[in-house]
VEXDREN-2710 file (C-alpha; in Angstrom, 1 decimal):
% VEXDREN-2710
k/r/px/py/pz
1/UNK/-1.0/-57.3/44.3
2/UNK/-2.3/-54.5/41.5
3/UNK/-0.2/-51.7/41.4
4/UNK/-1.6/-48.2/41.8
5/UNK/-2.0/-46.3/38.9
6/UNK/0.0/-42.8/39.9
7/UNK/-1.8/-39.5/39.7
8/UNK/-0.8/-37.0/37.2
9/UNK/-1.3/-33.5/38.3
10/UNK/-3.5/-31.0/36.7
11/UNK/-1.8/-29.3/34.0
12/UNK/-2.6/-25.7/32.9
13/UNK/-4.5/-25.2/29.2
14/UNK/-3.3/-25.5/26.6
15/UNK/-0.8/-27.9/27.6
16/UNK/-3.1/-30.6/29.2
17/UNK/-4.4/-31.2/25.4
18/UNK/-0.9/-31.5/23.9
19/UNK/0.1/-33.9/26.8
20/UNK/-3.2/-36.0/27.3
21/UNK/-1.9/-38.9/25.1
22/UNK/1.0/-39.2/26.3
23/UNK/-0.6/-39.6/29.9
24/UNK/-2.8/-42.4/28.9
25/UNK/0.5/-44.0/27.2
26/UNK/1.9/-43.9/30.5
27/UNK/-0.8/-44.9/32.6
28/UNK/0.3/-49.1/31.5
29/UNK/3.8/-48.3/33.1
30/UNK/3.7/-47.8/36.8
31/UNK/6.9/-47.9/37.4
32/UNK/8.2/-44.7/35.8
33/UNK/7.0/-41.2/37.0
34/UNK/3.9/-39.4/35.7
35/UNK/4.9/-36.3/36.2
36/UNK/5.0/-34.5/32.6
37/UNK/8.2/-32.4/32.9
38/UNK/11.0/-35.3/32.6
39/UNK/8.6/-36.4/29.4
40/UNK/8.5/-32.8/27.9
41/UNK/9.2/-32.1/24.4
42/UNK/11.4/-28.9/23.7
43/UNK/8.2/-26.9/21.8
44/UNK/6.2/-28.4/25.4
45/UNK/8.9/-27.2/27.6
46/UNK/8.8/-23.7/25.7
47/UNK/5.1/-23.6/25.6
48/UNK/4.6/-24.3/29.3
49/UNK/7.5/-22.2/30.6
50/UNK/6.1/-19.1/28.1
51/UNK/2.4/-19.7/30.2
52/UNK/4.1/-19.1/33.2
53/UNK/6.0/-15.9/32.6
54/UNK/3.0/-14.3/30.9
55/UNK/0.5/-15.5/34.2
56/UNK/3.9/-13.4/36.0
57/UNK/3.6/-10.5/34.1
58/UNK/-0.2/-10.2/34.4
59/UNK/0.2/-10.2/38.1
60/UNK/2.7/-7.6/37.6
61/UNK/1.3/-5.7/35.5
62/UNK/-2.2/-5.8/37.9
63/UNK/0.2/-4.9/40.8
64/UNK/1.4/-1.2/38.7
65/UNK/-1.5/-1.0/37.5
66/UNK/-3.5/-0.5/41.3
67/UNK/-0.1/1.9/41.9
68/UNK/-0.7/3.9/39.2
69/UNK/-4.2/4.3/40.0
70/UNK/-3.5/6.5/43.0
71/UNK/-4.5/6.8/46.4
72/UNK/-8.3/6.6/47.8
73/UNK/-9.7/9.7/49.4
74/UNK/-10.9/9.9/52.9
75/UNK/-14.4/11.2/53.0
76/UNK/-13.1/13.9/55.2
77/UNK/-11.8/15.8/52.3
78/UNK/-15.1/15.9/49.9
79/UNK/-16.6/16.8/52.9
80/UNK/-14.3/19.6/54.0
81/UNK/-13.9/20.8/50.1
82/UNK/-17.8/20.7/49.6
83/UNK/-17.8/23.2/53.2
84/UNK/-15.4/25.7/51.5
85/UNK/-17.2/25.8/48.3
86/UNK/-20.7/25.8/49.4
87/UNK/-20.3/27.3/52.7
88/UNK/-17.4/29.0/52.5
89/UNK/-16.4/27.8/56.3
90/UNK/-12.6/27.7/54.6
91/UNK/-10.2/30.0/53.7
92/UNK/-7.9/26.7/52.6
93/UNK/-7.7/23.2/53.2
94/UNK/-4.1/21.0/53.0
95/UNK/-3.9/18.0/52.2
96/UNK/-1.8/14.8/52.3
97/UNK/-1.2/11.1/51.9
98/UNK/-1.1/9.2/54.7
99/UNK/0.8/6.4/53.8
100/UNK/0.2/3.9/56.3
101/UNK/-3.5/3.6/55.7
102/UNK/-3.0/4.3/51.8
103/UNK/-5.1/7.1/51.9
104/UNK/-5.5/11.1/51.2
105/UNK/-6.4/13.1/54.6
106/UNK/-6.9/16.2/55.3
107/UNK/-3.7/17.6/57.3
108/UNK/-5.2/21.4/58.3
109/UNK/-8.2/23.9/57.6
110/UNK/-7.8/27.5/57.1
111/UNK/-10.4/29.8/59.0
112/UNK/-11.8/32.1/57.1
113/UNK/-10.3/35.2/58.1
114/UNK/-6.6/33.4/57.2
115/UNK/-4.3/35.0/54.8
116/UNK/-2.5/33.7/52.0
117/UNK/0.7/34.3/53.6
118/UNK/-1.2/32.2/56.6
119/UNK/-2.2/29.1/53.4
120/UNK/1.8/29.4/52.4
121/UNK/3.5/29.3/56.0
122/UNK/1.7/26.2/56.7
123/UNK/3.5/24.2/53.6
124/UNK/6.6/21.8/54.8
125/UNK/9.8/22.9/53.4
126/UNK/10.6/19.2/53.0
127/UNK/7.0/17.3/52.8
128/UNK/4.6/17.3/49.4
129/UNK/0.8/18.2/50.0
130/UNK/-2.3/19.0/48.0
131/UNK/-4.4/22.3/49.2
132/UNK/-6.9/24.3/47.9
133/UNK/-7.2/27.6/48.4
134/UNK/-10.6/29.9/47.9
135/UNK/-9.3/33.4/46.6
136/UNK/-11.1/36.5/46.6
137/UNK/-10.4/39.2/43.6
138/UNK/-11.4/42.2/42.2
139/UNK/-12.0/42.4/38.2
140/UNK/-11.0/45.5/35.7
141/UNK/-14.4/46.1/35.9
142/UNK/-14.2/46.6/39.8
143/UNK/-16.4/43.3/40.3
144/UNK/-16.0/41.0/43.2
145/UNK/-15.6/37.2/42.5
146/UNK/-13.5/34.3/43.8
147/UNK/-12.0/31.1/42.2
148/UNK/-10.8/27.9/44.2
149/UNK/-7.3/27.1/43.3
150/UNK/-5.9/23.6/43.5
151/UNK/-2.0/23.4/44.4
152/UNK/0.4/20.9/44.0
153/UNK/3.2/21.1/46.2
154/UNK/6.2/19.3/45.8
155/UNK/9.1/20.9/46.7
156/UNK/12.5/20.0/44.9
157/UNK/14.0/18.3/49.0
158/UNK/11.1/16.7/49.6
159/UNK/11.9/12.4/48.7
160/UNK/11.7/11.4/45.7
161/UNK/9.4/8.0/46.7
162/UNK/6.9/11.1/47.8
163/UNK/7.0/12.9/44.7
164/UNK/6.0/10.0/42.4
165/UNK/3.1/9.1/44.7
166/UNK/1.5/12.7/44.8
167/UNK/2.5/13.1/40.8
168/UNK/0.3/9.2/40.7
169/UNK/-2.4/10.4/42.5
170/UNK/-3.0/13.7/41.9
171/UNK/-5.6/12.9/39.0
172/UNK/-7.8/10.8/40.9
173/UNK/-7.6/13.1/43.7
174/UNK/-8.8/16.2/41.9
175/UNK/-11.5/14.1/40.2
176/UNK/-13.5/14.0/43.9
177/UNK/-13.2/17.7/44.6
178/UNK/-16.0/19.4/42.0
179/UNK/-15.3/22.8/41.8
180/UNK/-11.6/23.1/41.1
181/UNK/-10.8/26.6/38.8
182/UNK/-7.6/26.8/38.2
183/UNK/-4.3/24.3/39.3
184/UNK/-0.7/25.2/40.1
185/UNK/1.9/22.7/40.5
186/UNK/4.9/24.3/42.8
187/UNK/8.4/22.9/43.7
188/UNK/8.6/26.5/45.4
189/UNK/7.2/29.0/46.7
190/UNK/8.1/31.7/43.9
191/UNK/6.0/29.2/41.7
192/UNK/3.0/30.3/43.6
193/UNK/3.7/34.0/44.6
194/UNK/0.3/36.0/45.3
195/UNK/1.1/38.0/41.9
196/UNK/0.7/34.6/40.2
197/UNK/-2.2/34.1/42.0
198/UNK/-3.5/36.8/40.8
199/UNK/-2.3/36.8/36.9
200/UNK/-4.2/33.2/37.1
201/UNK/-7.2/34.3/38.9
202/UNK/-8.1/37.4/36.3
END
């Protein structure tokens, strides 16, 4: 009765050319294993374990990489942001991740008859956000204009997990809302008082 020949499996490149003749050599004796570890050299055995930690670290590497990136945006909030510049239909609009679906949302509209002190009082103590806010000044020269401010809030209690996701995404995020003026970053409320408003409006 012919014995079978057993199957070598696939090997990755390049260590199917280094290994190929030995394969064939082994092919004529049936009775020992074809599998190519036991048959490894040392410089083989370095070479196909140093293949497999780099295909690790690409995948790793991929993985931060997609984390770094940031968070996608809801339509919602170009929508909403494109109403309070265009339209003016917003005084403010927060924002916030929501984690569970990996996206920005929007998490509450300002009317326009809303204060600042209304934008502020609607912050979490505890929680990071985005906002914009769509102030209205006078000039020196006693002109009346209006800038859209972008905040970053990120209050020194809120976690820390929080702080490094908002800090991620915050580029990307601002990228989709067109219009942004000026940009405060806040880890409390003195770092956006109205007179700094103000000092960065003018």
């Amino acid at each position: 009765m012919q014995a079978s020949t057993p199957v070598c499996p696939s090997l990755p490149s390049p260590i199917s050319g280094l290994l190929l003749p030995l394969f064939q050599a082994l092919k004529s004796r049936p009775s020992l294993c074809c599998c190519p570890h036991p048959f490894l050299s040392s410089a083989h055995r370095r070479l196909f374990l140093n293949q497999r930690k780099k295909g690790r670290k690409r995948s790793t590497a991929s993985a931060m990489s997609n984390s770094a990136s940031g968070m996608a945006v809801c339509d919602e909030c170009k929508l909403k942001f494109q109403d309070l510049k265009a339209k003016r239909s917003f005084r403010f609009i927060v924002f916030k991740i929501n984690e569970k679906v990996q996206q920005v949302v929007v998490d509450r509209l300002g009317e326009p008859g809303e204060s600042y002190e209304d934008f502020t009082a609607c912050l979490p103590a505890d929680e990071c956000r985005y906002a914009v806010f769509d102030f209205d000044f006078v000039t020196d020269e006693n002109c009346q204009k209006s800038k859209i401010f972008f905040i970053s809030w990120a209050p020194d209690t809120s976690r820390v997990r929080s702080k490094m996701l908002y800090a991620s995404s915050k580029d990307r995020f601002k990228k989709e809302l067109d219009g942004i003026q000026v940009e405060i970053q806040a880890t409390d409320p003195s770092e956006m008082s109205m007179d700094i408003i103000k000092s960065r409006a003018l």
